[in-house]
DRENPA-3360 file (N, C-alpha, C; in nm, 2 decimals, always signed):
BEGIN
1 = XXXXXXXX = +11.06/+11.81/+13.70/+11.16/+11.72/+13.65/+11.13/+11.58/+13.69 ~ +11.20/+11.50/+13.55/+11.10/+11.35/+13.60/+11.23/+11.28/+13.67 ~ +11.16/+11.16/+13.76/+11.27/+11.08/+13.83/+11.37/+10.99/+13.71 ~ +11.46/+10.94/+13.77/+11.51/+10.84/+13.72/+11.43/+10.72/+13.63 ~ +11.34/+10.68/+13.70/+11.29/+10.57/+13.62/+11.22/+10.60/+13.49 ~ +11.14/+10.76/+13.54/+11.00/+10.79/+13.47/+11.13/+10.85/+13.30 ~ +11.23/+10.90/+13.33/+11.31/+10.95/+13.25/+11.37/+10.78/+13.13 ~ +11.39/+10.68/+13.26/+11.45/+10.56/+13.17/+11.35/+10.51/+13.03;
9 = XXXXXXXX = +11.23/+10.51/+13.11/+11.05/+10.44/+13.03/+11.08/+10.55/+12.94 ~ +11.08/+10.67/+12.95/+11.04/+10.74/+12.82/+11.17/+10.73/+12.72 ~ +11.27/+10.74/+12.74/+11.41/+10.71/+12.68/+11.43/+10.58/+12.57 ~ +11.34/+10.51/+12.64/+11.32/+10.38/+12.57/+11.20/+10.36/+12.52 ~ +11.12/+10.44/+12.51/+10.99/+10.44/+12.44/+11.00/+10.49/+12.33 ~ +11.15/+10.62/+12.35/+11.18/+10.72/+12.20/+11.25/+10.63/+12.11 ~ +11.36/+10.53/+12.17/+11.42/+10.43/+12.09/+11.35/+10.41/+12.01 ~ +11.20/+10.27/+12.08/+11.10/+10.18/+12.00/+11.09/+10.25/+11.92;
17 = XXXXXXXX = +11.02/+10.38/+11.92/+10.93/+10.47/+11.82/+11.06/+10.50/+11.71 ~ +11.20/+10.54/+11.75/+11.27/+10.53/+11.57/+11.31/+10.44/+11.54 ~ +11.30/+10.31/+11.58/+11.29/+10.19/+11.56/+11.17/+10.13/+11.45 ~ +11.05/+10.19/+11.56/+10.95/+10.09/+11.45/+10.92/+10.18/+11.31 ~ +10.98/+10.34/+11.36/+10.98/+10.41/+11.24/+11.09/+10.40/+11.13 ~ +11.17/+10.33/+11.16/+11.28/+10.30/+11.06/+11.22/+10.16/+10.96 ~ +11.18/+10.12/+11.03/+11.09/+9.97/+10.99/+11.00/+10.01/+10.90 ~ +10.91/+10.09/+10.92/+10.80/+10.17/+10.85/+10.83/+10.21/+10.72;
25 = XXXXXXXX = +10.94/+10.27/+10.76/+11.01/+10.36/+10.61/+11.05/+10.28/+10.54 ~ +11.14/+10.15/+10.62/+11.20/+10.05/+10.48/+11.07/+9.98/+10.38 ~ +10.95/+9.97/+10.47/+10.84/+9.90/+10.48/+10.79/+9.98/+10.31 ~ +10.78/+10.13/+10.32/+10.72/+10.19/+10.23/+10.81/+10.20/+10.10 ~ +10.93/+10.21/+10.14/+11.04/+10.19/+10.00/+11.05/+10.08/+9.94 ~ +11.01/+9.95/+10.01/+11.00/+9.81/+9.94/+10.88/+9.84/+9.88 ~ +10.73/+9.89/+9.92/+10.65/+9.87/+9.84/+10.65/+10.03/+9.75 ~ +10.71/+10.09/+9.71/+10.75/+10.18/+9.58/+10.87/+10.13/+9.54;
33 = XXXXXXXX = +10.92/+10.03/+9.52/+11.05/+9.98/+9.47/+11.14/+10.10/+9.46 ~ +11.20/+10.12/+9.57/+11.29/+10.21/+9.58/+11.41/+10.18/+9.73 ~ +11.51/+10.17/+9.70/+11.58/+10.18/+9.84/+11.57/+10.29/+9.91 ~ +11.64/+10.23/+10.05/+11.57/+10.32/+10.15/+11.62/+10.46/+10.15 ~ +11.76/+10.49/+10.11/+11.81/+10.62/+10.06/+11.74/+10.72/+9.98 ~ +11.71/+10.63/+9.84/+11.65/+10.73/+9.79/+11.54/+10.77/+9.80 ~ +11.42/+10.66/+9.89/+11.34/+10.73/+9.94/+11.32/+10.81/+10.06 ~ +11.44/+10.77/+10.13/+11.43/+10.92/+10.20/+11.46/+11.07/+10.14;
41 = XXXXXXXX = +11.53/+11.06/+10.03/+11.56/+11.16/+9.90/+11.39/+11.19/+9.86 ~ +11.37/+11.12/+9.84/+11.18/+11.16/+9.79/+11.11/+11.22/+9.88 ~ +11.09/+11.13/+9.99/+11.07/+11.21/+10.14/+11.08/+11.36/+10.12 ~ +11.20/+11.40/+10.10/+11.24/+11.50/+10.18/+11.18/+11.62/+10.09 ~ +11.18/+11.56/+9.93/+11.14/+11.68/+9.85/+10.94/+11.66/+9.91 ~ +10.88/+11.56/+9.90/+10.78/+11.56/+9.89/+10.76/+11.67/+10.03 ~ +10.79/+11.63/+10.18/+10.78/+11.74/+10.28/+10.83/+11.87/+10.24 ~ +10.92/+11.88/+10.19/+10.96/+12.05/+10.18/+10.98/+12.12/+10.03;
49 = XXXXXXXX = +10.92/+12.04/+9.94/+10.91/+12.04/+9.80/+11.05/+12.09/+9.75 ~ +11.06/+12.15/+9.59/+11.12/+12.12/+9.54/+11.28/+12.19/+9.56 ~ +11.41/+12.09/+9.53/+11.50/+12.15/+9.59/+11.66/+12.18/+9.52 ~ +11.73/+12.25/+9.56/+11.87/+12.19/+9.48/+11.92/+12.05/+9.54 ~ +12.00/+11.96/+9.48/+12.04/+11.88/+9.50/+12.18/+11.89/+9.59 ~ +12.24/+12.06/+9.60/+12.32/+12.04/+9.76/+12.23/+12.04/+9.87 ~ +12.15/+12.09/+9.87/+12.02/+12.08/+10.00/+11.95/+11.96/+10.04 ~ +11.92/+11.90/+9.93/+11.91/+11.72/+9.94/+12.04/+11.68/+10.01;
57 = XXXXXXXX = +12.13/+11.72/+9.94/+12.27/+11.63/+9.99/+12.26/+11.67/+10.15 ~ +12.24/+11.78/+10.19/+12.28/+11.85/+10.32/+12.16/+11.77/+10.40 ~ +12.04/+11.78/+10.38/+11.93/+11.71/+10.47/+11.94/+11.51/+10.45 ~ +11.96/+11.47/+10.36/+12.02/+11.34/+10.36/+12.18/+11.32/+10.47 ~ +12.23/+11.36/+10.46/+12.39/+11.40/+10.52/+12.44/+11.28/+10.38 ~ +12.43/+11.29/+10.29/+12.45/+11.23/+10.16/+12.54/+11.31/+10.08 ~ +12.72/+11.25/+10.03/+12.79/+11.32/+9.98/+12.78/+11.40/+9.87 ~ +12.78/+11.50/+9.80/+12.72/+11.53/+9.64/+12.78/+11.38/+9.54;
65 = XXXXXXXX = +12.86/+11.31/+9.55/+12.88/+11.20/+9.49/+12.76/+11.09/+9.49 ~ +12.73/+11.07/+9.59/+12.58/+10.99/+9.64/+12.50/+11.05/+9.62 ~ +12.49/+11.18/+9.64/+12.33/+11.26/+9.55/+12.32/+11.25/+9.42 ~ +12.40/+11.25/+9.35/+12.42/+11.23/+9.23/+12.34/+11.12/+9.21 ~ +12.39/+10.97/+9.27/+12.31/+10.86/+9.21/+12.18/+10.83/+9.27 ~ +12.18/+10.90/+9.41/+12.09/+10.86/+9.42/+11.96/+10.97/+9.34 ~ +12.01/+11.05/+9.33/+11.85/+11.12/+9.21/+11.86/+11.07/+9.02 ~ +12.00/+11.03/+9.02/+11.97/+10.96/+8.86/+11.85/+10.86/+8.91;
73 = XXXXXXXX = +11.87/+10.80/+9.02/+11.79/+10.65/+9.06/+11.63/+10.65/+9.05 ~ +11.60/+10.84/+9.17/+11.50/+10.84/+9.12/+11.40/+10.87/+9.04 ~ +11.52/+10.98/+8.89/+11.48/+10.99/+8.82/+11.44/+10.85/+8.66 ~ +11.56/+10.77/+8.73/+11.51/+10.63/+8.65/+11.37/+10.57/+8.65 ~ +11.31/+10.59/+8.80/+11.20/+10.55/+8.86/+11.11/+10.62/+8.84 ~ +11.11/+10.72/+8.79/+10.99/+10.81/+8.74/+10.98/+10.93/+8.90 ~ +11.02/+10.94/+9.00/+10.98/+11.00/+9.07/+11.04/+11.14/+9.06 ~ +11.16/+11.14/+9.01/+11.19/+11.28/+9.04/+11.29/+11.34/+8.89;
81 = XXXXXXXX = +11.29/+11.44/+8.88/+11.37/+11.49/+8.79/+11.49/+11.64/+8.81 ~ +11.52/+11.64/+8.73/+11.67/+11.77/+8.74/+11.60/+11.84/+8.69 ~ +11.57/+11.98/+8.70/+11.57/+12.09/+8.62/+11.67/+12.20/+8.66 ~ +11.71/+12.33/+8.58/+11.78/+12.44/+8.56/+11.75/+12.52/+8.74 ~ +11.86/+12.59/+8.74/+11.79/+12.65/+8.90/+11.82/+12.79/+8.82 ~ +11.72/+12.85/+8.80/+11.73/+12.98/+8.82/+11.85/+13.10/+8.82 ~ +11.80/+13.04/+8.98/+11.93/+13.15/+9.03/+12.05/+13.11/+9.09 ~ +12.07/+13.01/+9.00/+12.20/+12.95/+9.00/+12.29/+12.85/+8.91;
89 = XXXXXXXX = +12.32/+12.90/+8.78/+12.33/+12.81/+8.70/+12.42/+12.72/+8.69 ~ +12.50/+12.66/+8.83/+12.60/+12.61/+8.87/+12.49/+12.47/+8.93 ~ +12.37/+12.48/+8.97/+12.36/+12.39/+9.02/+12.22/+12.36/+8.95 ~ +12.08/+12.24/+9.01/+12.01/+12.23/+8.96/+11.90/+12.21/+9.09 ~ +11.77/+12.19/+9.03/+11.66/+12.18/+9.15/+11.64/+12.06/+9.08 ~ +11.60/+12.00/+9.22/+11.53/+11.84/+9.17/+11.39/+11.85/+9.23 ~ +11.27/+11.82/+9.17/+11.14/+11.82/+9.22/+11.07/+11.67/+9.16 ~ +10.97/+11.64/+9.21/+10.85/+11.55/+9.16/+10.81/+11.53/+9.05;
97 = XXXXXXXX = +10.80/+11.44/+9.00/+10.74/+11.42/+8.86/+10.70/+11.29/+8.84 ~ +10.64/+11.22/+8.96/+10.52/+11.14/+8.93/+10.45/+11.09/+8.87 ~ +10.39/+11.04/+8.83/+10.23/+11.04/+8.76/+10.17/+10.97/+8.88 ~ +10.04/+11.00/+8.78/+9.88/+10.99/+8.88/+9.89/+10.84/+9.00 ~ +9.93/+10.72/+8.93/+9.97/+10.59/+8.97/+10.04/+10.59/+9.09 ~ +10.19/+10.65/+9.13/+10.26/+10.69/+9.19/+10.22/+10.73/+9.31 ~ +10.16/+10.88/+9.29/+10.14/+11.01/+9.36/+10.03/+10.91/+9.45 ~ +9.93/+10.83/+9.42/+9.80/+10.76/+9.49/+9.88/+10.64/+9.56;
105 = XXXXXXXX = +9.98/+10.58/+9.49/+10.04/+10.48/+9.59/+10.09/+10.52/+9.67 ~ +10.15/+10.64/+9.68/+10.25/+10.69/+9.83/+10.12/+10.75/+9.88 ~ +10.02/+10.84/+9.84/+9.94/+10.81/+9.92/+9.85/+10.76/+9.99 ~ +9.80/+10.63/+9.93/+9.74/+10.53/+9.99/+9.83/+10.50/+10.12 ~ +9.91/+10.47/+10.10/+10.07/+10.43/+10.17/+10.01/+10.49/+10.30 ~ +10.03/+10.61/+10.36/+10.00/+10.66/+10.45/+9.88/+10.70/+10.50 ~ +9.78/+10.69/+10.42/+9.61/+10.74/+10.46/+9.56/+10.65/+10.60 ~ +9.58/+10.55/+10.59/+9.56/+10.45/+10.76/+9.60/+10.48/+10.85;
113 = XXXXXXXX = +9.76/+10.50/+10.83/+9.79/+10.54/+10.91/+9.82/+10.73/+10.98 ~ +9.77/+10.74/+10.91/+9.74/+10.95/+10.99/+9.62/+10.93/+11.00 ~ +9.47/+10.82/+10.97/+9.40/+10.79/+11.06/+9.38/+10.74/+11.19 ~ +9.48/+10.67/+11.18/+9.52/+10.62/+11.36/+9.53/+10.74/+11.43 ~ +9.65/+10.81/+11.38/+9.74/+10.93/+11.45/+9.65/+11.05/+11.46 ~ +9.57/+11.03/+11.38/+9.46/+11.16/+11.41/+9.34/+11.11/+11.49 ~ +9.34/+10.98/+11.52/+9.21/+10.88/+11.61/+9.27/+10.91/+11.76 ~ +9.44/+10.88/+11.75/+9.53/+10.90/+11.85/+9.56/+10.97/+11.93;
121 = XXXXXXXX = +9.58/+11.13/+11.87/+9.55/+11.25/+11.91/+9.44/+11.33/+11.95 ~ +9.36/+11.29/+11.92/+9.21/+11.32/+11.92/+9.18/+11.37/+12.12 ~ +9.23/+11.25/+12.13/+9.21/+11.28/+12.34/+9.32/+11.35/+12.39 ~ +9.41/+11.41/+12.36/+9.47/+11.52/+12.42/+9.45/+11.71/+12.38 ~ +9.53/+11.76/+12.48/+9.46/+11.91/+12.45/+9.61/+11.95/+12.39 ~ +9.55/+12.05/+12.35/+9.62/+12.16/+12.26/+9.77/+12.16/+12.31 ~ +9.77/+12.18/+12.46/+9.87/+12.23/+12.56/+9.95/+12.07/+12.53 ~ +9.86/+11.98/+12.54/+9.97/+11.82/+12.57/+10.02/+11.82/+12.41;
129 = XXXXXXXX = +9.95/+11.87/+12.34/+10.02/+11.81/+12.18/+10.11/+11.93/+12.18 ~ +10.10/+12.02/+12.22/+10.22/+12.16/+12.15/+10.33/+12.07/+12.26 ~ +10.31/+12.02/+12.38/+10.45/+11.95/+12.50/+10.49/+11.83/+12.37 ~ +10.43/+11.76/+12.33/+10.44/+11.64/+12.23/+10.52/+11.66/+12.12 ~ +10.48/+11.77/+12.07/+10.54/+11.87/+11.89/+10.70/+11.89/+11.99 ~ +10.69/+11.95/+12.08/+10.80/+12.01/+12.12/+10.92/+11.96/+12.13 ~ +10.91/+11.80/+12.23/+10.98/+11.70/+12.26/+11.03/+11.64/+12.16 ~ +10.95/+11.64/+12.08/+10.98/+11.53/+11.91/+11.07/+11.57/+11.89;
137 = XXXXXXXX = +11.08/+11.78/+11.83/+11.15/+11.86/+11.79/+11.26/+11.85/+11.81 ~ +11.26/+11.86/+11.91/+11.43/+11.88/+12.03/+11.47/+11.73/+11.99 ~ +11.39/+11.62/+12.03/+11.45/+11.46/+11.95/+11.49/+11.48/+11.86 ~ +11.42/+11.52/+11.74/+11.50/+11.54/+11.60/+11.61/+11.61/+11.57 ~ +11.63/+11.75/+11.66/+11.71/+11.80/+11.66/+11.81/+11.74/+11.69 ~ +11.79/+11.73/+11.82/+11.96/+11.60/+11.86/+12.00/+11.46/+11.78 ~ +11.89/+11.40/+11.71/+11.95/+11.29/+11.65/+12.01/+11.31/+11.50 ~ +11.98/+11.48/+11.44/+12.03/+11.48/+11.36/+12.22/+11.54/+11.34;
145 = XXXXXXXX = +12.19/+11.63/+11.51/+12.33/+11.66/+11.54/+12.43/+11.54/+11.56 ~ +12.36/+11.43/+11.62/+12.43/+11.29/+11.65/+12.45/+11.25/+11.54 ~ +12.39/+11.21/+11.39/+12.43/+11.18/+11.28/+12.51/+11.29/+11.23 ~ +12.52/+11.42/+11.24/+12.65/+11.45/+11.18/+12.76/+11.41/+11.24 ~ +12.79/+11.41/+11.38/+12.87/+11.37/+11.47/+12.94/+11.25/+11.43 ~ +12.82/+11.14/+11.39/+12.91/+11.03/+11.39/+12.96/+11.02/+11.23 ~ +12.88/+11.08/+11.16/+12.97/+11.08/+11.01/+13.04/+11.15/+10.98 ~ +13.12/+11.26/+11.07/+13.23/+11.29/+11.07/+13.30/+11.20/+11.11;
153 = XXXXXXXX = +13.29/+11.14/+11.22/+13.37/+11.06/+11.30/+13.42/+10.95/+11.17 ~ +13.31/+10.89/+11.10/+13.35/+10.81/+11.04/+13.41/+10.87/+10.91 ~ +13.42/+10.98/+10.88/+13.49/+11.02/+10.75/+13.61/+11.03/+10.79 ~ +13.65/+11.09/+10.93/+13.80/+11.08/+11.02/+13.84/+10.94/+11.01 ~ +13.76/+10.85/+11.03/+13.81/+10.69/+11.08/+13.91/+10.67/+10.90 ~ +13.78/+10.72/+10.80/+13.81/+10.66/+10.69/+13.98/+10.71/+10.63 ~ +13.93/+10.83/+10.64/+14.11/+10.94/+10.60/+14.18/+10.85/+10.69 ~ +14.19/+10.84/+10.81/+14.29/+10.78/+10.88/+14.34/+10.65/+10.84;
161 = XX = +14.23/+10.60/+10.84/+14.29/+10.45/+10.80/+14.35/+10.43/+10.63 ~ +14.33/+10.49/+10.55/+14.40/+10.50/+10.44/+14.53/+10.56/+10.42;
% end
């Protein structure tokens, strides 16, 4: 168990790091002319490919009213499109639809840098990166339970105050 201080340094090292990674993301949505919503909307299909648009809405924490515009948006933009779901004719999957131009800019976008991160990682073992993967995990876990938290809170604040 780490002391007080050794716990403060890391606490605030996690800050910096979703900090400069918030910066990062707005950084890549400016250069694909896209806001930062809907490219986190792109994001999310590109990591876990193609999806219904309640499951966008659910991993955005984005109302179905706002998923709505935000995938007209990036189907305006060329990035994504609606198709039929299958096995569910009530709703739709939204996946990628790119072209060649696109698909090389997002990944140019990143190729530098997962060279760093793979230059970065390179001097730890197996054992320190599975401690690394692990800690992130549980971060992300909690920061996503803290954003549902507070947008309930704020959909309470809103009903209330109306």
């Amino acid at each position: 168990m780490g002391n007080v201080a050794q716990t403060k340094q890391l606490l605030n090292a996690m800050r910096t790091l979703s900090t400069q990674q918030i910066m990062l993301h707005r950084s890549v949505a400016d250069r694909l002319k896209l806001n930062i919503t809907d490219y986190n909307c792109m994001d999310f299909i590109v990591r876990f490919g193609p999806m219904t648009a309640g499951k966008l809405a659910e991993l955005s924490g984005l109302t179905t009213g706002a998923i709505t515009g935000a995938i007209d948006r990036l189907e305006k933009a060329g990035y994504a499109r609606r198709v039929d779901n299958p096995r569910d004719r009530r709703s739709v999957i939204v996946e990628l639809t790119w072209d060649e131009t696109k698909r090389k800019q997002y990944e140019e976008t990143f190729l530098p840098l997962e060279r760093e991160m793979k230059k970065m990682t390179a001097s730890y073992t197996n054992k320190e990166l599975a401690l690394f993967t692990e800690l992130i995990c549980k971060e992300a876990k909690l920061l996503r339970e803290e954003t549902v938290r507070l947008s309930k809170m704020l959909m309470n604040f809103t009903v209330t105050v109306q």
